[in-house]
N, C-alpha and C positions, 0 to 999 in steps of 0.2 A: 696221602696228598701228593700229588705228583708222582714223583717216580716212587716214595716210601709208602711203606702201610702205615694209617693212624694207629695211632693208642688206643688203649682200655678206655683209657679217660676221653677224647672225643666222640669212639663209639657210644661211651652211654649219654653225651649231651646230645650227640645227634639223635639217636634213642626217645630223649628224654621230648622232642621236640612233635614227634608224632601222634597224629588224630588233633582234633578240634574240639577248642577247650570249652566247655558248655554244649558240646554238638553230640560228644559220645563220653562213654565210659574209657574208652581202651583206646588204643591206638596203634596197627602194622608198621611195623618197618622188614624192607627186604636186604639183603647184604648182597650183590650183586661178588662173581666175581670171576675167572677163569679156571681152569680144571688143575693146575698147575698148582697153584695159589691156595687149592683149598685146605688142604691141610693146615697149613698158616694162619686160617682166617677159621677156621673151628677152633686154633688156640688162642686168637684173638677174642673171639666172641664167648669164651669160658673163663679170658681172662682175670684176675684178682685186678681192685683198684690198685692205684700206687697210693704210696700213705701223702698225707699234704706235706709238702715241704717248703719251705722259704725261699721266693725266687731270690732273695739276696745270698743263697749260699752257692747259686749255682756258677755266675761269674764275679771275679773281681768288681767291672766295670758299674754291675747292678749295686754293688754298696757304693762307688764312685757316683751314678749318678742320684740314689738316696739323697748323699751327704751334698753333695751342689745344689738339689733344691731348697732342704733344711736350711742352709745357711744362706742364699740367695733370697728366702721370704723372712729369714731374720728368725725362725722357728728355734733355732740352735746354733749359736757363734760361738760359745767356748770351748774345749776339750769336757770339760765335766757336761754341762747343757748337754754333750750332741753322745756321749753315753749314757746319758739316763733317758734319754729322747732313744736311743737307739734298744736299750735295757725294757723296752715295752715292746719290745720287734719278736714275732716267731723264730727269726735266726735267734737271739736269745735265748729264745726259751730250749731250742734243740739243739745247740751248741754250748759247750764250756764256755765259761766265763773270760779267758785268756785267749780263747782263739778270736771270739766276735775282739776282743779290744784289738788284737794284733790287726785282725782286719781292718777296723777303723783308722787306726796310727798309720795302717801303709799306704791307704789308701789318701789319706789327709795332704799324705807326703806328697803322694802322685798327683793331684788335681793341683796342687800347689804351686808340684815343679813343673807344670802343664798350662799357667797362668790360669788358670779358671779361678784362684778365690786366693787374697791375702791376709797375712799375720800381723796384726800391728804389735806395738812393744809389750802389751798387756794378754798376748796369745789369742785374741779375738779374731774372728775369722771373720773376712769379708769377700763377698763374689764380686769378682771384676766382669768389664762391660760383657767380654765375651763369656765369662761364665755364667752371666744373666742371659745370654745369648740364645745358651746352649738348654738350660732350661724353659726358654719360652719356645723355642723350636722342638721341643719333645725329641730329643735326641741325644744318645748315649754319649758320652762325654769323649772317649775317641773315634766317635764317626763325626764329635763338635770338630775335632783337630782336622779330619781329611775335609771337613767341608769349611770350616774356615781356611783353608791354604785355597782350594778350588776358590772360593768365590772372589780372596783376595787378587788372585790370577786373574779372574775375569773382569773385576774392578780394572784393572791397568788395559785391557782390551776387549771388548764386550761386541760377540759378533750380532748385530742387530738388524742386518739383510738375507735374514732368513732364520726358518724356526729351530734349529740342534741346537746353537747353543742355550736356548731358554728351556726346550726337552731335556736335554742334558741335566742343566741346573734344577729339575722338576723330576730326575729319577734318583730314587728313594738306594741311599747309599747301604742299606743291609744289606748283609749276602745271601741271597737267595737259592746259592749252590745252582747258581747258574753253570754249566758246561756251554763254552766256546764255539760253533760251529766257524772256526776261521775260513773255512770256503767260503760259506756264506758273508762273513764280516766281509773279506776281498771284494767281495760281488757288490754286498752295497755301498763297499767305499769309491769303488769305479764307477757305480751310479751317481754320486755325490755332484754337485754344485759347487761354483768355486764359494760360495758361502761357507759349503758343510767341509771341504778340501781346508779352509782356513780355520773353524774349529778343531778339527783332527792338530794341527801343526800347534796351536796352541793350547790344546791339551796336552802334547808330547808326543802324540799319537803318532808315529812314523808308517808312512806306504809302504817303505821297502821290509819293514818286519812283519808286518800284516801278510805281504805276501810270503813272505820266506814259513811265515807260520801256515800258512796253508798249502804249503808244501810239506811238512811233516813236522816244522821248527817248534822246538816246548819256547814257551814262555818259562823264564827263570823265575823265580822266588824263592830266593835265599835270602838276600840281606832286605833292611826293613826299604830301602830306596826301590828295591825290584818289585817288593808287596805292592809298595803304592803306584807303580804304573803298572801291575797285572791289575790292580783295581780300577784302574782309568778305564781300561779296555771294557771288560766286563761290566763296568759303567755304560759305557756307550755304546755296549750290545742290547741291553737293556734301554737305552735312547733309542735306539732306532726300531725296536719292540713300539714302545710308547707315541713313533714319532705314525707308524701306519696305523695305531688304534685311533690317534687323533683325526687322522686323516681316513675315518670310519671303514677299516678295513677289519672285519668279522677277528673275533677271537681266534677260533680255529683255524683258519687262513693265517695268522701270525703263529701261532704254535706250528704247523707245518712245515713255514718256510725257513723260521728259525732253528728248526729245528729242537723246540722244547715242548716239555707239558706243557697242557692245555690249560690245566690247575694255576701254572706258575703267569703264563700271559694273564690269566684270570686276576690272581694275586697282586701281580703288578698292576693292573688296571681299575683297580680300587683301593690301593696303598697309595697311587702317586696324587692324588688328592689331598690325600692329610699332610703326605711328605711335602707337597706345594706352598701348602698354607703355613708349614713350619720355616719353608726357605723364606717365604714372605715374613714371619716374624723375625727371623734372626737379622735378617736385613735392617730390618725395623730399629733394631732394639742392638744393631752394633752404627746405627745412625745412617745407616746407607738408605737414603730415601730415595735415588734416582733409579738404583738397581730395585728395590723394593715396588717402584711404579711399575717398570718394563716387565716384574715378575706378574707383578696382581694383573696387568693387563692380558696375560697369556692365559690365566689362569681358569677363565671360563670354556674353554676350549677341553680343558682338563674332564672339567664336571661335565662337558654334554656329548665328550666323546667325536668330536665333528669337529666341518670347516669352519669358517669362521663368518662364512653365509649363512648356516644353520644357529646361530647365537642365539638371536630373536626367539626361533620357533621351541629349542628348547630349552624354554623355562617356563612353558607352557608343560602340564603334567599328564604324563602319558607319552610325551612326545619325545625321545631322544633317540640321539644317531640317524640308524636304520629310516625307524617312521617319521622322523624332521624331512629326510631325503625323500621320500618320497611323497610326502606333504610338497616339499617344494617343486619336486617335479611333476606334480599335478596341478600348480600354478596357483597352490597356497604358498604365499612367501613370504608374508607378512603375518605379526600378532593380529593387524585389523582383518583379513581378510578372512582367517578362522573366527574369529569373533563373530563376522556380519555372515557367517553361512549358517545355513541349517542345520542342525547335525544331522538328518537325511542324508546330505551333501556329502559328509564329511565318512560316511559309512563304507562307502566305497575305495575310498584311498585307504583308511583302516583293515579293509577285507586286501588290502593289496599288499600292505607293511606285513600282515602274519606269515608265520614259516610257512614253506611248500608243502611241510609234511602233513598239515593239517585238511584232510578231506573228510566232508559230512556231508549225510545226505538225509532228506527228509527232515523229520522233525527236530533232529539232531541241528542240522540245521540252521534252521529256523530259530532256538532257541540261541545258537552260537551267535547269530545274526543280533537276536535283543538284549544281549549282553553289549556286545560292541556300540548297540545303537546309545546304551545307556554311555558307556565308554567316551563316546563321541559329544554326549550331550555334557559329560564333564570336562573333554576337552572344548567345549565351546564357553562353555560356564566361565572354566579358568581364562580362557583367552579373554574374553569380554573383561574378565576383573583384572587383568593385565591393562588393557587397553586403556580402563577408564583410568584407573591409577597412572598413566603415563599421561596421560591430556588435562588430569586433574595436575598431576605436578608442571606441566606447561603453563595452565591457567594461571598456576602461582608465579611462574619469571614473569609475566609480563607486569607485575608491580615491583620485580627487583629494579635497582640503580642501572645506570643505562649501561654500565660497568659490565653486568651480563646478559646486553642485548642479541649480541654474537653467540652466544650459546644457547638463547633460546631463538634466535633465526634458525638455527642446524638443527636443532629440536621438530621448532616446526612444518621445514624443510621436508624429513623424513616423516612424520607424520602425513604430511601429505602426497606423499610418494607412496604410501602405504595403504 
């Protein structure tokens, strides 16, 4: 995946995924690969499995974030509880008895002395706010620490005239073994807006390093202070990845220019949705409601891959990015406007959103054509039940209190603009 070769263990689920269940007995798969590579890839595909083993034995952090949920839903508060709670775990069963406790006890210590969860006089363990935090954001208990410093940062200045800093807060802090193209970082910080110029400075982000590093300068990391501003960076190489997919610029057009796999833009751009919705619970649930709004409100943007004119059309199915755009450049702009067409109508902008590479001829065709037509007919289906659902909840404000008169004028406003 990317620059690495998969596993034993992904080739045979990918494997495992071929032919059509009820359609055939069997199923082909091809291994596709270069002349270089094969060697490699005959000893891949002769491979032995790996035997199963306990993701908690492979880092520290995975028994650290175990132990934060168990005690965050109250599953396990005592020292004894959260070893017999952990005494039913596969690390258990393929590890000594003294090593899983060691593990437990150091780890107890670390989340501890990391404010995630406290000891009352009785040794009972409790998760504090941000340890409930870090649990409902599905995130490992030290990327809880780098994203709780980052968001407290942006709490005290939150740049709100333009989209980086919310891209930014919406890229997904794992490391992805991203490699640097600092030429490129140079290039699009000089593209920058004095918006995205003012996130850069309140991240720490310095111009004159940025440049010095793309002149030949290493980024340090040595101490743990230098780690965490080579992560900033790398953070916001990855924002600015994120920032041209929202702004519906093809996958491989970003892999190119960033100069990274295609795999890993790919990755990124179905990672930072869930990662979104996790920045939106910890917000939540460390009580920051005004950051939590600015966040949920970007966040559609996320799911449809598009500007922010494109909202409407996709969540219409079938419809995202790419085919939104050219829906609306054919002078569908609205939910009502797909609704009230024919899907006749609608077959020809469909025949216009497909790849270049696709040429048929004859009956080939013709057949590709009543596929689409049907295509079209379930994008008109879903638009229509979009539409009513949106006129039917109109119908409903107008018996609200005059309280939300105002919000159902702008309701109706655009409904008739539409």
């Amino acid at each position: 995946m990317g620059r690495e070769f998969i596993g034993p263990s992904m080739l045979r689920q990918m494997r495992g995924r071929a032919g059509r269940q009820g359609k055939a007995p069997i199923g082909e798969t091809y291994l596709c690969c270069r002349e270089n590579d094969l060697e490699q890839v005959v000893e891949l595909m002769n491979a032995e499995l790996p035997p199963v083993a306990s993701c908690l034995n492979t880092e520290n952090r995975r028994i650290q974030r175990a132990l934060l949920e168990v005690i965050s839903i109250r599953l396990a508060t005592s020292h004894e509880s959260i070893l017999d709670y952990f005494s039913k775990s596969l690390l258990n069963h393929t590890q000594n008895a003294k090593f899983v406790n060691d593990c437990i006890t150091s780890s107890l210590e670390e989340i501890e002395s990391m404010g995630f969860v406290t000891r009352d006089s009785l040794s009972m363990f409790t998760a504090t706010q941000l340890g409930k935090a870090i649990v409902a954001s599905a995130i490992d208990p030290d990327d809880g620490v780098f994203v709780h410093n980052e968001l407290s940062r942006a709490l005290q200045a939150f740049v709100m005239d333009g989209e980086m800093h919310v891209l930014y807060t919406f890229t997904p802090v794992q490391e992805f073994g991203v490699m640097v193209n600092w030429q490129v970082f140079r290039n699009e910080m000089e593209g920058l807006d004095e918006s995205g110029l003012r996130v850069l400075r309140l991240l720490g982000i310095k111009p004159t390093t940025i440049l010095k590093l793309a002149q030949g300068a290493t980024l340090r990391e040595t101490t743990p202070e230098e780690k965490q501003i080579a992560r900033v960076h790398r953070r916001f190489y990855l924002a600015l990845q994120l920032r041209d997919l929202c702004n519906e610029v093809p996958i491989h057009i970003v892999a190119r220019k960033y100069d990274v796999p295609r795999g890993m833009v790919q990755n990124l751009s179905q990672t930072c949705q869930g990662f979104a919705a996790g920045m939106i619970k910890f917000c939540e649930q460390m009580s920051w409601g005004v950051m939590a709004a600015a966040l949920d409100h970007f966040s559609d943007r996320l799911v449809a891959g598009a500007r922010a004119d494109l909202l409407a059309l996709a969540k219409i199915p079938f419809i995202k990015s790419r085919t939104a755009r050219v829906f609306w450049e054919n002078g569908f702009r609205t939910v009502g406007t797909i609704a009230n067409a024919d899907p006749a109508e609608l077959l020809p902008v469909l025949m216009q959103a497909q790849p270049n590479k696709i040429r048929l001829k004859g009956k080939d065709n013709e057949k590709y054509e009543e596929k689409l037509l049907v295509k079209a007919k379930v994008i008109s289906d879903a638009a229509s039940k979009i539409w009513s659902e949106s006129s039917f909840h109109l119908s409903d404000l107008t018996a609200l209190p005059d309280t939300y008169t105002l919000k159902g004028l702008q309701m109706q406003s655009e409904l008739e603009e539409e």
